[in-house]
C-alpha positions in Angstrom: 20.9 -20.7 -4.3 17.7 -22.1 -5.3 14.7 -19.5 -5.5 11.9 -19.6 -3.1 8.6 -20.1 -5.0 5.9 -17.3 -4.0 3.5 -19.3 -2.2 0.0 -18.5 -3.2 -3.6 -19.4 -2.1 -6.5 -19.4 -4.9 -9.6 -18.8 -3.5 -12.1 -19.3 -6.0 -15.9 -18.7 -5.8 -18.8 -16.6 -7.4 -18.4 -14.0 -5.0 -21.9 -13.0 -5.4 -21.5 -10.5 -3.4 -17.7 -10.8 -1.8 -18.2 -10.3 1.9 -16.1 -10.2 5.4 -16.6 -13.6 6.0 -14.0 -14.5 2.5 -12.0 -11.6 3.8 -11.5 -12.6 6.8 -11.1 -16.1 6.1 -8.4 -15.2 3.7 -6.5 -12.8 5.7 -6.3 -14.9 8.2 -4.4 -17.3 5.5 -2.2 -15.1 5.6 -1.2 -14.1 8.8 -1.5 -17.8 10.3 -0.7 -20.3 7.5 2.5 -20.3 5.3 0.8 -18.1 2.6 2.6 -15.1 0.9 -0.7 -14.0 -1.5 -4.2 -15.2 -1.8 -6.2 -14.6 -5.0 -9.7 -14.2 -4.8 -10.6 -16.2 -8.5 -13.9 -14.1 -9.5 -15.4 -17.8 -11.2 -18.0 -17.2 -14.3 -19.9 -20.6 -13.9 -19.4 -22.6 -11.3 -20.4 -26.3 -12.5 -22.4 -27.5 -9.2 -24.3 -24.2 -9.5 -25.7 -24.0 -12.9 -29.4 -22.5 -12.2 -28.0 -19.9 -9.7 -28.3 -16.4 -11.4 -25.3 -14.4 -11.0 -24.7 -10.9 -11.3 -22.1 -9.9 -14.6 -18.9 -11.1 -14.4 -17.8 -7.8 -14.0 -19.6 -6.2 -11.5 -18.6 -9.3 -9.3 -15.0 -8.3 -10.1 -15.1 -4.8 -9.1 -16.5 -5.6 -5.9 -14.1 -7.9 -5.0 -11.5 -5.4 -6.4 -12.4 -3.0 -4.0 -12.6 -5.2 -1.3 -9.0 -6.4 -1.8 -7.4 -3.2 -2.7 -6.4 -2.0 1.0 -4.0 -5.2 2.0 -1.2 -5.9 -0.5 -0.9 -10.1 0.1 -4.7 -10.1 -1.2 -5.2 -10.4 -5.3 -8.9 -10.1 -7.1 -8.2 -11.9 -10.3 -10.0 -12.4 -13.8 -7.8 -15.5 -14.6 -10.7 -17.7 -15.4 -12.9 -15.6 -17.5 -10.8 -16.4 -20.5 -10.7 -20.2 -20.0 -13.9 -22.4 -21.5 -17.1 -22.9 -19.2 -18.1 -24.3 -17.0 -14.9 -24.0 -15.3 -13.1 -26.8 -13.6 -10.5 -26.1 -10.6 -8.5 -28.8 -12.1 -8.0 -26.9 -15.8 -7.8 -23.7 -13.7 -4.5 -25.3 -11.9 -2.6 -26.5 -14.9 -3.4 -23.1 -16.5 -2.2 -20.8 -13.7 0.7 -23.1 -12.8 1.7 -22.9 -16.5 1.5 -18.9 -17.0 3.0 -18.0 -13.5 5.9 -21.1 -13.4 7.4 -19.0 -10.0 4.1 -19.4 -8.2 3.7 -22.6 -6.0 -0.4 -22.3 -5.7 -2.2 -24.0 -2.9 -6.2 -24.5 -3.2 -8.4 -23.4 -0.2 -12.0 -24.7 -0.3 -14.0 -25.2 2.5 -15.3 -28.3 4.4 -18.2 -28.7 2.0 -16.2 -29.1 -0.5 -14.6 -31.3 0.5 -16.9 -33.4 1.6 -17.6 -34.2 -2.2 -14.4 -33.7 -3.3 -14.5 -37.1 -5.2 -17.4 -35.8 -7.4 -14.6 -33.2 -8.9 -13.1 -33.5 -12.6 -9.5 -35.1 -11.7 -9.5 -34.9 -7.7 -6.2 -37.3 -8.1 -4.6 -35.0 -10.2 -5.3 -32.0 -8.3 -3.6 -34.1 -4.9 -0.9 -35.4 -6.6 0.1 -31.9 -7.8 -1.3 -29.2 -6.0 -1.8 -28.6 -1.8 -5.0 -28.1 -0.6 -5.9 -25.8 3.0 -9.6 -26.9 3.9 -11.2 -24.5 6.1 -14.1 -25.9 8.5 -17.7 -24.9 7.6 -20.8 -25.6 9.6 -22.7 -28.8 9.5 -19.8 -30.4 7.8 -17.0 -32.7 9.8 -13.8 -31.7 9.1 -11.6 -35.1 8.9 -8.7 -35.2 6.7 -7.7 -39.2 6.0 -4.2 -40.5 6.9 -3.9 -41.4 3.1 -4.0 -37.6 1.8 -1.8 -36.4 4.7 0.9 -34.1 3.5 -1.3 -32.9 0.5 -4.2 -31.9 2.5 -4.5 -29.2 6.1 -7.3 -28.6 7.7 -6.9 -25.0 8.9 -9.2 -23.8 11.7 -9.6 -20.6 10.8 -12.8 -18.4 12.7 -16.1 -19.7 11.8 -18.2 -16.8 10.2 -21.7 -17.3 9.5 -22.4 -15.1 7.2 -22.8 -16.0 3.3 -23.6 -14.0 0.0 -26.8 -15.6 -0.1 -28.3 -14.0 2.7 -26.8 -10.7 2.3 -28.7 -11.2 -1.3 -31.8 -12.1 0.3 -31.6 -9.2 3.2 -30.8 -6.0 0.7 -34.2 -7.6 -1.4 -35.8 -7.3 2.0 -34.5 -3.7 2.6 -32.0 -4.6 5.3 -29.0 -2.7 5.9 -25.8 -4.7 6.1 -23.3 -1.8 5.6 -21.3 -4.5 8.2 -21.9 -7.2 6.2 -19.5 -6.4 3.9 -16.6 -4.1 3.0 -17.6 -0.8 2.8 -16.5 -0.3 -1.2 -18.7 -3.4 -2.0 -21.9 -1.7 -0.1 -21.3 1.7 -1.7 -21.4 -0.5 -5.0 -23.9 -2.0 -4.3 -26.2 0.8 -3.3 -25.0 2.9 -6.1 -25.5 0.2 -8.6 -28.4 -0.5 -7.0 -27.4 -4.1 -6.9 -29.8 -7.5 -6.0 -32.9 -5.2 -4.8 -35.5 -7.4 -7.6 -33.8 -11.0 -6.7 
């Protein structure tokens, strides 16, 4: 009998700072779409975000580390911190489909992304070989084309409005927002004493 492959969802971003909004998008990945894993891809340099100053590679990780520890389908991963910059979801593909040959990986981006998803290195490549779960994201019709079918779900997972640059811009402001975000990544970040100069 043939093996199953492990089916698993890369979730790639800066993650500057991970917060329940990923975590709850991915979870819920799990528990309503046909994912066994999904691995939160810490990314170094994202190429549409060039000027953006991030905190060290690192420190990124660990948060996201912590956040992940607690629910064993979730996976904070390094992978692209050893491949050149800036990094390309396309190179990141081949590579992880290469080292883990019993992992059938399945991109999730959001509906931003996708919106410019022809501006991407390879975006034929990464249909032809890989699935892709778009998430909806505000401000941003969600309409998958009859053409792509098959290759590409939209997954209507809960709407959260929260993103990592206004927790940034609130701890710079002195706002608590302990809620914000998993409660390892605030004690992190208060300890660290993490984006208070933005």
């Amino acid at each position: 009998m043939e093996k199953a492959f492990i089916k698993t969802g890369i979730f790639g971003g800066t993650f500057n700072p991970v917060h329940i909004g990923h975590l709850a998008l991915a979870n819920y990945l799990c528990e309503y779409e046909d994912l066994d894993e999904v691995w939160f891809l810490v990314t170094p340099q994202n190429p549409f975000k060039k000027d953006v100053r991030l905190l060290d590679d690192r420190i990124r990780l660990e948060m996201v580390e912590a956040a992940t520890r607690g629910y064993p389908r979730f996976r904070a991963s390094d992978f692209e911190f050893g491949l050149p910059r800036p990094s390309y979801t396309v190179d990141t593909l081949r590579k992880l489909s290469e080292t883990y040959p019993e992992r059938e990986f399945t991109l999730i981006i959001g509906a931003d992304n996708w919106a410019k998803f022809d501006e991407w290195r390879s975006p034929e490549e990464i249909l032809r070989k890989y699935q892709i779960m778009v998430y909806p994201r505000s401000g941003y019709d969600l309409h998958i084309p009859d053409t792509v079918q098959g290759h590409v779900k939209a997954v209507q997972t809960p709407l959260l409005e929260i993103s990592s640059t206004f927790i940034r811009r609130a701890i710079t402001e002195g706002k608590d927002i302990r809620y914000f975000v998993h409660p390892e990544v605030y004690r992190i970040i208060r300890e660290k004493k993490l984006y208070i100069s933005e």
